[in-house]
TIZATOR-914317 format. One line per 8 residues: number of its first residue (from 1); their letters; for each residue x negated, y, z of C-alpha. Coordinates in pm, 1 decimal, always signed. Layout:
NUM = a = X/Y/Z ~ ...
This chain:
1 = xxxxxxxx = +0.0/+0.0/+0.0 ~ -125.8/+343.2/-114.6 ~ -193.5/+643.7/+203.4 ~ -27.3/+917.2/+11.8 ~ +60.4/+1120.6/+255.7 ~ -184.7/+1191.4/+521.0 ~ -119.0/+1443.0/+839.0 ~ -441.5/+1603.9/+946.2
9 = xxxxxxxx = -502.8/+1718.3/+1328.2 ~ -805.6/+1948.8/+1401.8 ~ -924.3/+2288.9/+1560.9 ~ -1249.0/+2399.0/+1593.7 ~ -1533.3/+2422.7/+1340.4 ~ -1651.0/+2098.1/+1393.6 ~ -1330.2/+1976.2/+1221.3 ~ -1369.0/+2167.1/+870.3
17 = xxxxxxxx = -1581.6/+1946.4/+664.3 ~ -1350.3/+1627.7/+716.9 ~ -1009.3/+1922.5/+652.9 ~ -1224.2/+2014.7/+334.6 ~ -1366.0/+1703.2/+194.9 ~ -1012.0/+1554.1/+240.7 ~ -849.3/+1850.0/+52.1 ~ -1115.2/+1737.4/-275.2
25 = xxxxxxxx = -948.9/+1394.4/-307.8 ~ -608.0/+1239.2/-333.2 ~ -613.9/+1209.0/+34.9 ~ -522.7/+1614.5/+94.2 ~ -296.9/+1647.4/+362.3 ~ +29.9/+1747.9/+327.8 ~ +57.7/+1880.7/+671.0 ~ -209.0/+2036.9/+925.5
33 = xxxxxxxx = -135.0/+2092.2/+1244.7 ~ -414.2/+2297.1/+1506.4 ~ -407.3/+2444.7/+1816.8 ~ -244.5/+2823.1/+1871.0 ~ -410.9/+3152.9/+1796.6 ~ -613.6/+3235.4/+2109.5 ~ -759.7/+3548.8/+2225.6 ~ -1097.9/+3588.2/+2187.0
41 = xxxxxxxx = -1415.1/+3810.8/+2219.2 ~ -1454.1/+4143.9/+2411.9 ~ -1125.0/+4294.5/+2273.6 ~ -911.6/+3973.4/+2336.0 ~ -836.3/+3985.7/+1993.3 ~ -596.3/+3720.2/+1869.3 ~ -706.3/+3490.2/+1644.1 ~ -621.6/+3172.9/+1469.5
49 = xxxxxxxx = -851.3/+2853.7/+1479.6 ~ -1069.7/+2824.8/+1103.1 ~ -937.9/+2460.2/+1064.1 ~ -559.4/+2730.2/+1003.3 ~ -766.8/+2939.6/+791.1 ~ -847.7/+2673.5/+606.0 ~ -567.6/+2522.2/+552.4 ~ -396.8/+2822.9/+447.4
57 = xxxxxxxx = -657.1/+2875.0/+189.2 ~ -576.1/+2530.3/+83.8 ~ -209.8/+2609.3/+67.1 ~ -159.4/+2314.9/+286.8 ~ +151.1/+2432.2/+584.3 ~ +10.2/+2454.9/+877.0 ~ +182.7/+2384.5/+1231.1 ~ +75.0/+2533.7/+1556.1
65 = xxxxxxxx = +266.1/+2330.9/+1859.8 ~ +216.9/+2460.5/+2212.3 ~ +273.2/+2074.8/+2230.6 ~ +229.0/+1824.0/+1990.5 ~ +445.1/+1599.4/+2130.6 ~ +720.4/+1792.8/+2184.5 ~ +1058.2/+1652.5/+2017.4 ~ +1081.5/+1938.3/+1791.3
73 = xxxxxxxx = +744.7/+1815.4/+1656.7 ~ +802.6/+1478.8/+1636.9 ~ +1129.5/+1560.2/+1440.2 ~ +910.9/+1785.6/+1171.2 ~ +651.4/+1475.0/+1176.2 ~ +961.0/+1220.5/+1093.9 ~ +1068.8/+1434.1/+761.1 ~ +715.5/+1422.4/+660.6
81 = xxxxxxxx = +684.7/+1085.6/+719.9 ~ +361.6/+981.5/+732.9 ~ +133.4/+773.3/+589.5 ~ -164.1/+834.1/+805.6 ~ -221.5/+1087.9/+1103.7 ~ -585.3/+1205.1/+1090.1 ~ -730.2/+1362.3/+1439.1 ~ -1066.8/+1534.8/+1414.9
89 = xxxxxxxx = -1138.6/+1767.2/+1752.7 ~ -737.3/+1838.7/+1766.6 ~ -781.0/+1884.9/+2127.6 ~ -452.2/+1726.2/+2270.6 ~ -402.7/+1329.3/+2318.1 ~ -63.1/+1205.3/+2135.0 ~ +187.8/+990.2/+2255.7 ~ +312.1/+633.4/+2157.8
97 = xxxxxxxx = +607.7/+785.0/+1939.9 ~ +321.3/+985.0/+1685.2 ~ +118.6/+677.2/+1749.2 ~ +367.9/+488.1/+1560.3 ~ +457.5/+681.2/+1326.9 ~ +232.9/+650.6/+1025.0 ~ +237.2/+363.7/+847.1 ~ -141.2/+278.0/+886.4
105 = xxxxxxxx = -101.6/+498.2/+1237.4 ~ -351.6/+770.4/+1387.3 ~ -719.9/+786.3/+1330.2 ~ -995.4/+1002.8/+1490.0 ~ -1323.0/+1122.5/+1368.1 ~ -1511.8/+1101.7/+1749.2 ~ -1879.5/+1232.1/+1737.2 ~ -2070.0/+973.4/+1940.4
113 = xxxxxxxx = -2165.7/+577.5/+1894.2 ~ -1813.5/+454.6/+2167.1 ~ -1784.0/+329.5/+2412.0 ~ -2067.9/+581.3/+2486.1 ~ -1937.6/+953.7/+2563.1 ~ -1548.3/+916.0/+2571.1 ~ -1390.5/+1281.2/+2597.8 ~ -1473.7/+1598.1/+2490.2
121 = xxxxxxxx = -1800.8/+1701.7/+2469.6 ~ -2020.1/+1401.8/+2349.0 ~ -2300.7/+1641.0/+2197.3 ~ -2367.4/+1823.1/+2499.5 ~ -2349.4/+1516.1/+2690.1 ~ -2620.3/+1335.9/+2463.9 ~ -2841.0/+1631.0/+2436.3 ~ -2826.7/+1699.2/+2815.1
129 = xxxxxxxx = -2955.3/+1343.5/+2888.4 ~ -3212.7/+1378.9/+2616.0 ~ -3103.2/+1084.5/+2456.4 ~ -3281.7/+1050.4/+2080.8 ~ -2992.9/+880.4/+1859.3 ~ -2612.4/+960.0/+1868.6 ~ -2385.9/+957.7/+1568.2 ~ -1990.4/+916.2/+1502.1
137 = xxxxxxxx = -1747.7/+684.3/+1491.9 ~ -1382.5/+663.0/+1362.2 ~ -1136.5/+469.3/+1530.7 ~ -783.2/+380.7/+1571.9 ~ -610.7/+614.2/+1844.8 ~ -440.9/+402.3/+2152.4 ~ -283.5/+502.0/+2433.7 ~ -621.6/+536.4/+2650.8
145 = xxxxxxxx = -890.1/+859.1/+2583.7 ~ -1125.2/+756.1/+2298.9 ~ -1070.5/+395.1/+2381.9 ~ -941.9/+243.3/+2038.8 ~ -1062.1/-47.0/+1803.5 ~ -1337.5/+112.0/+1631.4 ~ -1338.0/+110.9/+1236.3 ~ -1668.6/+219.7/+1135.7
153 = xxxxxxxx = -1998.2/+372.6/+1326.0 ~ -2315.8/+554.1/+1207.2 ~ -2600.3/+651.2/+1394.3 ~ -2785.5/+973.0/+1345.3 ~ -3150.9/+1094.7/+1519.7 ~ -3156.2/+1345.6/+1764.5 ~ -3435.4/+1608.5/+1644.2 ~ -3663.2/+1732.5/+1907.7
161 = xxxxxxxx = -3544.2/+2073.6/+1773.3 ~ -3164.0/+2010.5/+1769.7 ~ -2943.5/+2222.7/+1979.1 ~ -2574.8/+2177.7/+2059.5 ~ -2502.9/+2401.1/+1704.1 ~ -2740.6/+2208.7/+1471.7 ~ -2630.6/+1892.6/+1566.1 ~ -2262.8/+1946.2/+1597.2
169 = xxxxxxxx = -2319.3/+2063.5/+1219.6 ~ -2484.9/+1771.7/+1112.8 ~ -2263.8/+1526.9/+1291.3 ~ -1964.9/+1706.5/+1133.7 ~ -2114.0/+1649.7/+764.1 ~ -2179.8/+1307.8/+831.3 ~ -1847.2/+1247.2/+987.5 ~ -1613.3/+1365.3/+714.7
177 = xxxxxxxx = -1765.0/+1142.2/+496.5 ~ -1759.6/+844.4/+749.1 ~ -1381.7/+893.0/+799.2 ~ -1320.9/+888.6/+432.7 ~ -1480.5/+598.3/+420.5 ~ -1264.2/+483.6/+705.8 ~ -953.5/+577.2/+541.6 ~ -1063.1/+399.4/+206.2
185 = xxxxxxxx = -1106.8/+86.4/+388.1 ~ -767.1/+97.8/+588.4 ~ -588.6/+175.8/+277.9 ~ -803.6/-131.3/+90.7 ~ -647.1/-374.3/+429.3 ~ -1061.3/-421.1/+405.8 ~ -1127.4/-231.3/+777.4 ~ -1235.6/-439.8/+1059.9
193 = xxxxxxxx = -1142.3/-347.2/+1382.5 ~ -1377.1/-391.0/+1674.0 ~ -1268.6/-379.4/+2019.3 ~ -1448.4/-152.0/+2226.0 ~ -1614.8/-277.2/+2584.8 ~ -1483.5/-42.1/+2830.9 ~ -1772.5/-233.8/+3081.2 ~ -2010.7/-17.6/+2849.0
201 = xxxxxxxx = -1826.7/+360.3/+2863.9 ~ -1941.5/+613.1/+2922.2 ~ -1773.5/+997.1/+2984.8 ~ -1899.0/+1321.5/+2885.0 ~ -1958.7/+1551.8/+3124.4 ~ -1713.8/+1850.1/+3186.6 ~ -1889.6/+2155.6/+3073.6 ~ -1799.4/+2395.9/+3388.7
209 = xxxxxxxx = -1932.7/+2748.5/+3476.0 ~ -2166.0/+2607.1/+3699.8 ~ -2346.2/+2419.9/+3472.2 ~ -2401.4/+2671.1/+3207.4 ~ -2562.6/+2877.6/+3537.0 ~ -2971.8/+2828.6/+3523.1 ~ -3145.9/+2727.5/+3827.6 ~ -3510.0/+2821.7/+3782.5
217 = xxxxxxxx = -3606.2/+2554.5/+4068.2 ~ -3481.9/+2289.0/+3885.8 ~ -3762.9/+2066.4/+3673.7 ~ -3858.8/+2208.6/+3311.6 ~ -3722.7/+1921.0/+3067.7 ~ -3394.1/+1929.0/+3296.4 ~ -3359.5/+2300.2/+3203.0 ~ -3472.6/+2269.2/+2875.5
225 = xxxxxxxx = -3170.7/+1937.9/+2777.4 ~ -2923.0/+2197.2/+2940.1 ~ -3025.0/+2534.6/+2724.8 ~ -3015.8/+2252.8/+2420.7 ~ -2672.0/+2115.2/+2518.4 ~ -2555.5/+2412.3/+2496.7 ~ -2692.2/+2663.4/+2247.9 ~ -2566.0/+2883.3/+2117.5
233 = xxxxxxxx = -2264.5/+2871.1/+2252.1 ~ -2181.1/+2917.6/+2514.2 ~ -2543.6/+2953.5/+2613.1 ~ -2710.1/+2909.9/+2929.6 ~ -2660.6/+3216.1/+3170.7 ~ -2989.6/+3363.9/+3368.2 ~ -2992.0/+3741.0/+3534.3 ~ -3281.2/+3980.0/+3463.2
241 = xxxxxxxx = -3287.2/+4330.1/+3637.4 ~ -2932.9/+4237.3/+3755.6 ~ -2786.6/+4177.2/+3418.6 ~ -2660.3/+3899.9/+3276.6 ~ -2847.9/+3709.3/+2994.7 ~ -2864.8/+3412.7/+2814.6 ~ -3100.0/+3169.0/+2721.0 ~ -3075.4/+2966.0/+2364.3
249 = xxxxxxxx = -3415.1/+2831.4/+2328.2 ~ -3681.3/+2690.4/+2536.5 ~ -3996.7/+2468.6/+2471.5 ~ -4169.8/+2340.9/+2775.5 ~ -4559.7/+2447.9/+2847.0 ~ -4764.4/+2170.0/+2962.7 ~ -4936.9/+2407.6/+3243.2 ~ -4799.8/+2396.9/+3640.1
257 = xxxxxxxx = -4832.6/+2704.8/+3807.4 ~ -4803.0/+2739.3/+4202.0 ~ -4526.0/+3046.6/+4123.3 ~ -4170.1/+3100.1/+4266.0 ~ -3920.8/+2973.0/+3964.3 ~ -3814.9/+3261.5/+3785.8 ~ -4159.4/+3429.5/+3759.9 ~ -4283.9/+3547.7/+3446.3
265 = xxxxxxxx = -4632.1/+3396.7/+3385.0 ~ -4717.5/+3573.8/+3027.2 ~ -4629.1/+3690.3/+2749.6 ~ -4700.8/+3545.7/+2431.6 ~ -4764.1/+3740.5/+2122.2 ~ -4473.2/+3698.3/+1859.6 ~ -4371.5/+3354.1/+2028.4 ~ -4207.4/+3486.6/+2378.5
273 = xxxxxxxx = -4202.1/+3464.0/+2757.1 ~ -4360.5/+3210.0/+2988.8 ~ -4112.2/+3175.1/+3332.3 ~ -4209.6/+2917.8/+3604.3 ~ -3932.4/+2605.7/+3703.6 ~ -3975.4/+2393.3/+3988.8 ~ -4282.4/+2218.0/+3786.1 ~ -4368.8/+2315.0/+3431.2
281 = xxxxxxxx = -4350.1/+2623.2/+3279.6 ~ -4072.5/+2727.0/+3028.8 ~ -4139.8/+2949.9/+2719.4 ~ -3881.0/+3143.2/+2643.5 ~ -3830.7/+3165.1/+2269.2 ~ -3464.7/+3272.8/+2203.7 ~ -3243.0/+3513.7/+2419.5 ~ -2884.4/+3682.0/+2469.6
289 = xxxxxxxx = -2877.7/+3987.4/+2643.7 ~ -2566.3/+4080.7/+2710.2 ~ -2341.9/+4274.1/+2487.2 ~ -2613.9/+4220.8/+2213.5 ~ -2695.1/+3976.5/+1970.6 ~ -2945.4/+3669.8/+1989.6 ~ -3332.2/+3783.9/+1932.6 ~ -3672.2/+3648.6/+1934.2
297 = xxxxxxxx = -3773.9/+3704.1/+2331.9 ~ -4119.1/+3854.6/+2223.4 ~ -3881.2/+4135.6/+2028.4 ~ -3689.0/+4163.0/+2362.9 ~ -3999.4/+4227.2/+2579.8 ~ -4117.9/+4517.9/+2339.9 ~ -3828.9/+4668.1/+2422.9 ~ -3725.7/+4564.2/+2763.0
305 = xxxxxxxx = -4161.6/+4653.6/+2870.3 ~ -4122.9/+4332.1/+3077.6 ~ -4401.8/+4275.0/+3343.3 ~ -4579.9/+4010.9/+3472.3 ~ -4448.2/+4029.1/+3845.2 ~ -4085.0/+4063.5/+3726.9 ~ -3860.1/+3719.3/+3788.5 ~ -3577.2/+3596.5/+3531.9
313 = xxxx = -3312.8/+3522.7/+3873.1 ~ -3061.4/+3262.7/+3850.0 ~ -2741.1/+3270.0/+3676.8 ~ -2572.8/+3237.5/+3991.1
């Protein structure tokens, strides 16, 4: 039997490439549905998610639910009737009804190898812990969080040099193209679906305020996996001369100095500032001050005149 009619679920930038890839085959949804306009930035401007941009660009309608499984919704989903529901980074969980619905039922694009990272932030989670591989998998959506028969799964390296941005782009490439594949099989009756081991899951960690707070006395590579789990947004927050700032990028410096954490050792000439942690030293390549844009933190110091007995305080 033919999938015709697919239904595609998504939000944030992360989903685009599977919307848009979609959108260039017979597989372009006849129906998206994302999350409501929030307001955003300084001005609490109101503004819709880009998976609705896109979609309107695509002239494909576009639904945005307060809840998804309200019975209004699942009333509007009915007349569409469904051949397939496709979930990439929707950001709600659907009930048995929607479940059921499709004729070859609901799919999600999840970016990490499952039962590893269940919930919703599986690239901070693998960048925090410095892990080396990660990579997506698409599976079919049961009534438990990310806990489905899995379809397919491809790994991906970590780069030493990936942040939470670069490899949330690179995982969203890959995955568009891994849940086409997905759908081709379903739609083939050649998928396979393997049972996940839930003695093997693993959960993401909750990205609260307190961890995006540095803590100079913590150890260098701990620092380091969190300003990399979460570059550049929303970025690590530090204080200097009681002012809020952020950190993007780090790279650890082999030498231990006996200094309080926070104190800035050096500065390095077109490469940036050297602060002390609890053991190594940090270099400070990358920076947010706030209100401003990202910039080179040797571009800051010309500016800022940093000196050597100054500290970077915590972002407490």
């Amino acid at each position: 039997m033919a999938i015709e009619k697919v239904i595609f679920m998504g939000t944030p930038e992360f989903a685009v490439p599977s919307f848009k890839l979609l959108c260039e085959t017979r597989y372009k949804p006849i129906l998206c549905i994302t999350q409501p306009d929030k307001e955003k930035g300084r001005n609490r401007k109101l503004l819709p998610p880009v998976v609705k941009i896109e979609a309107t660009n695509a002239g494909v309608p576009v639904l945005q639910p307060e809840d998804v499984n309200s019975t209004e919704i699942f009333e509007e989903l009915c007349r569409y009737n469904p051949d397939l529901i496709v979930t990439v980074a929707y950001g709600s969980l659907l009930k048995k009804k929607i479940r059921k619905l499709p004729k070859y039922g609901c799919i999600n694009l999840h970016p990490s190898l499952l039962p590893l990272y269940r919930g919703s932030t599986p690239i901070n989670s693998a960048l925090f812990n410095n892990d080396v591989v990660t990579g997506n998998t698409i599976f079919k959506i049961n009534a438990r969080m990310d806990a489905g028969a899995i379809i397919t799964q491809s790994e991906m390296k970590i780069s030493e040099n990936d942040n939470f941005t670069t490899l949330s782009f690179k995982l969203s490439e890959n995955g568009a193209n891994e849940l086409l594949n997905s759908i081709q099989l379903l739609e083939s009756n050649k998928a396979f679906f393997y049972e996940q081991d839930d003695k093997l899951a693993t959960y993401s960690e909750k990205i609260t305020r307190e961890i995006t707070l540095i803590d100079w006395n913590k150890p260098a590579r701990e620092i380091r996996n969190k300003v990399r789990g979460l570059a550049e947004i929303p970025g690590m927050t530090a204080s200097f001369r009681g002012k809020r700032i952020k950190i993007i990028e780090v790279e650890i410096v082999e030498d231990e100095q006996n200094k309080e954490p926070g104190s800035i050792i050096e500065i390095i000439k077109n490469k940036g500032i050297v602060v002390a942690t609890a053991d190594k030293n940090l270099l400070i390549k990358r920076l947010q001050p706030e209100g401003k844009q990202i910039m080179n933190a040797y571009v800051f110091n010309i500016g800022a005149r940093i000196t050597s007995e100054e500290l970077f305080g915590n972002g407490h």
